[in-house]
C-alpha positions in Angstrom: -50.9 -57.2 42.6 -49.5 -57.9 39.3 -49.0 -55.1 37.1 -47.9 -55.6 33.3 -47.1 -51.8 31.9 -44.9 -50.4 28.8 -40.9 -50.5 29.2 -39.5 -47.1 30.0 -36.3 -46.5 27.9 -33.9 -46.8 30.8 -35.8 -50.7 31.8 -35.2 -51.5 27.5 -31.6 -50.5 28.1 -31.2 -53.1 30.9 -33.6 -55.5 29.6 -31.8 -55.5 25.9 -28.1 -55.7 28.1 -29.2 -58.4 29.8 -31.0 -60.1 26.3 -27.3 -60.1 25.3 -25.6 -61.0 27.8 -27.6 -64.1 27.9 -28.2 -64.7 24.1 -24.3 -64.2 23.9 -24.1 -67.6 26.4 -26.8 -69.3 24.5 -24.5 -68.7 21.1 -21.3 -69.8 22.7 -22.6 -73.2 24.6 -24.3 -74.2 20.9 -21.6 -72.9 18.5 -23.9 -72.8 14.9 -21.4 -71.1 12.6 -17.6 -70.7 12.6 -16.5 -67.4 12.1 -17.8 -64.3 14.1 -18.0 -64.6 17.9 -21.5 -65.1 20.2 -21.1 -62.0 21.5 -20.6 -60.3 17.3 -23.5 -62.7 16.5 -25.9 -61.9 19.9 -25.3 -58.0 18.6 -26.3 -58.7 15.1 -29.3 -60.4 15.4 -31.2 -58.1 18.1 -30.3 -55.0 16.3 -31.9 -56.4 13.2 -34.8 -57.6 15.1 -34.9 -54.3 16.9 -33.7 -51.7 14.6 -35.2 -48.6 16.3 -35.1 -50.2 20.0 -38.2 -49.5 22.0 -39.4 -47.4 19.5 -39.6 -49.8 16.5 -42.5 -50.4 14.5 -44.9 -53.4 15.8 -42.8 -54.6 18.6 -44.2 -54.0 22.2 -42.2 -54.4 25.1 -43.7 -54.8 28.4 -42.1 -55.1 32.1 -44.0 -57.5 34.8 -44.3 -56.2 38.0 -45.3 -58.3 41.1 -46.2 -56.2 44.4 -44.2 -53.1 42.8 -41.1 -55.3 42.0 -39.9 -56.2 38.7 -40.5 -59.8 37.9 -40.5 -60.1 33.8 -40.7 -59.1 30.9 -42.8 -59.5 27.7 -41.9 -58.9 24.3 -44.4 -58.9 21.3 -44.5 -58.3 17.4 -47.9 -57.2 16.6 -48.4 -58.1 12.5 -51.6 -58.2 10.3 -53.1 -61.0 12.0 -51.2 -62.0 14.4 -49.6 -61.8 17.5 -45.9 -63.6 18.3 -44.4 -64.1 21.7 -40.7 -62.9 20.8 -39.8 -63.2 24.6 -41.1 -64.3 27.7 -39.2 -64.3 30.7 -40.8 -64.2 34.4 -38.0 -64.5 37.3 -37.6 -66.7 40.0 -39.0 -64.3 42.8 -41.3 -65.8 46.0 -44.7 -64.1 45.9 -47.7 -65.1 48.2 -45.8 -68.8 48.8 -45.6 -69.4 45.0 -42.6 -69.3 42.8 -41.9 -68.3 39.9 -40.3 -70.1 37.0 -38.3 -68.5 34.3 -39.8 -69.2 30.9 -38.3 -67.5 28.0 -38.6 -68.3 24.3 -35.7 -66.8 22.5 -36.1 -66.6 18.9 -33.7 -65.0 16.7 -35.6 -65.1 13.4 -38.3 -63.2 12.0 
């Protein structure tokens, strides 16, 4: 069964490590600015887009679970009239002779 529910605070504490971790490699392989490093860059930009973590105002986080396990996450900014995907990202996890493929959309700006 496939389950998509709220993030707990401990799952947004791994999920926003990991968000780092790999938005810090993103920054380093595509160098955009000299001066501050990926990982001073990475930091920067996901506190600003989430001030307030879990709890900020018209972001929803979600965790996708597959048979009970964690298979993705979701990440949405809820405005006036619209809806954004700020992250997707589904792992590579067998499931009923399928596969997953990671998709993930990682947009800095607002």
């Amino acid at each position: 069964m496939i389950e998509l529910r709220e993030m707990t605070i401990q799952e947004f504490e791994v999920y926003f490590q990991d968000k780092f971790k790999r938005y810090t490699e993103i920054l380093s392989e595509n160098p955009h600015e000299i001066g501050e490093s990926p990982a001073v860059q990475a930091k920067k930009q996901l506190s600003n887009l989430l001030p307030q973590g879990l709890t900020t105002p018209r972001h929803w986080l979600f965790t996708v679970q597959v048979d009970e396990e964690l298979a993705g996450y979701v990440w949405l900014k809820i405005e006036e009239e619209c809806v954004s995907v700020r992250n997707l990202f589904i792992g590579s996890v067998p499931w009923k002779g399928c596969r997953y493929r990671s998709y993930e959309s990682d947009r800095a700006s607002t």
